[in-house]
C-alpha positions in Angstrom: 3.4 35.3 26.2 1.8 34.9 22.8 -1.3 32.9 21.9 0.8 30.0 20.4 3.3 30.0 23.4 0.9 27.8 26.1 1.1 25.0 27.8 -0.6 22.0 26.9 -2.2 20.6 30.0 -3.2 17.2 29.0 -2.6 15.6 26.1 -6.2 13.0 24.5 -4.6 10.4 22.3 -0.8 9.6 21.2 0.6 9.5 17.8 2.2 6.2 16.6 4.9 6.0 14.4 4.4 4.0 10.8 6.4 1.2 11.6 4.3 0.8 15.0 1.3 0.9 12.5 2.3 -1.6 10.2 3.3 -3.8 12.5 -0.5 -3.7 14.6 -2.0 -4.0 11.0 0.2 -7.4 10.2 -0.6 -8.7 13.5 -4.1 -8.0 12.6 -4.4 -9.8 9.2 -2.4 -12.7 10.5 -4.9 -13.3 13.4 -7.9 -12.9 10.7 -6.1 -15.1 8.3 -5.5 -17.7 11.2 -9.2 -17.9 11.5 -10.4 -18.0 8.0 -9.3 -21.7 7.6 -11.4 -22.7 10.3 -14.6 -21.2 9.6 -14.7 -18.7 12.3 -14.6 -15.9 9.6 -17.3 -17.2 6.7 -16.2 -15.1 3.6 -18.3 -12.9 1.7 -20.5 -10.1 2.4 -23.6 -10.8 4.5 -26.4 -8.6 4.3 -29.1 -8.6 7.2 -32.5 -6.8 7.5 -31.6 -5.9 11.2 -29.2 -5.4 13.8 -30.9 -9.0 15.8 -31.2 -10.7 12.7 -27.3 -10.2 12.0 -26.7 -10.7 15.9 -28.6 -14.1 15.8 -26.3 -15.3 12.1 -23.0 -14.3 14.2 -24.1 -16.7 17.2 -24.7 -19.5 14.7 -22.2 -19.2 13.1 -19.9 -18.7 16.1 -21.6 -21.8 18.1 -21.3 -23.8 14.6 -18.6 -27.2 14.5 -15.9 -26.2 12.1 -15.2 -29.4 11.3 -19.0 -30.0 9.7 -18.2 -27.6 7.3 -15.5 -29.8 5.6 
């Protein structure tokens, strides 16, 4: 038995094909774009000075009406 004939014991992961990719990416973007319109997802880049003061913006803006923003 030669080093590249063992058996693999346990196998950490799984490969996905390309089509199975593309398909969880275009689920993905259609979910984000869903929430775009209604102000879950403010665009831009946000920059914060720390980790609480970006925590605290998301809560706002989570907790905000979307419908005051029309």
């Amino acid at each position: 038995m030669g080093m590249w004939d063992e058996n693999i014991g346990k196998t950490v992961g799984r490969r996905i094909s390309a089509e199975t990719s593309i398909s969880e990416a275009a689920v993905l973007l259609e979910t984000i774009a869903s929430l775009m319109p209604s102000g879950v997802c403010p665009k831009g880049v946000w920059r914060f000075r720390t980790f609480e003061e970006a925590d605290d913006w998301a809560l706002t803006q989570a907790a905000r009406n979307p419908a005051s923003r029309s």
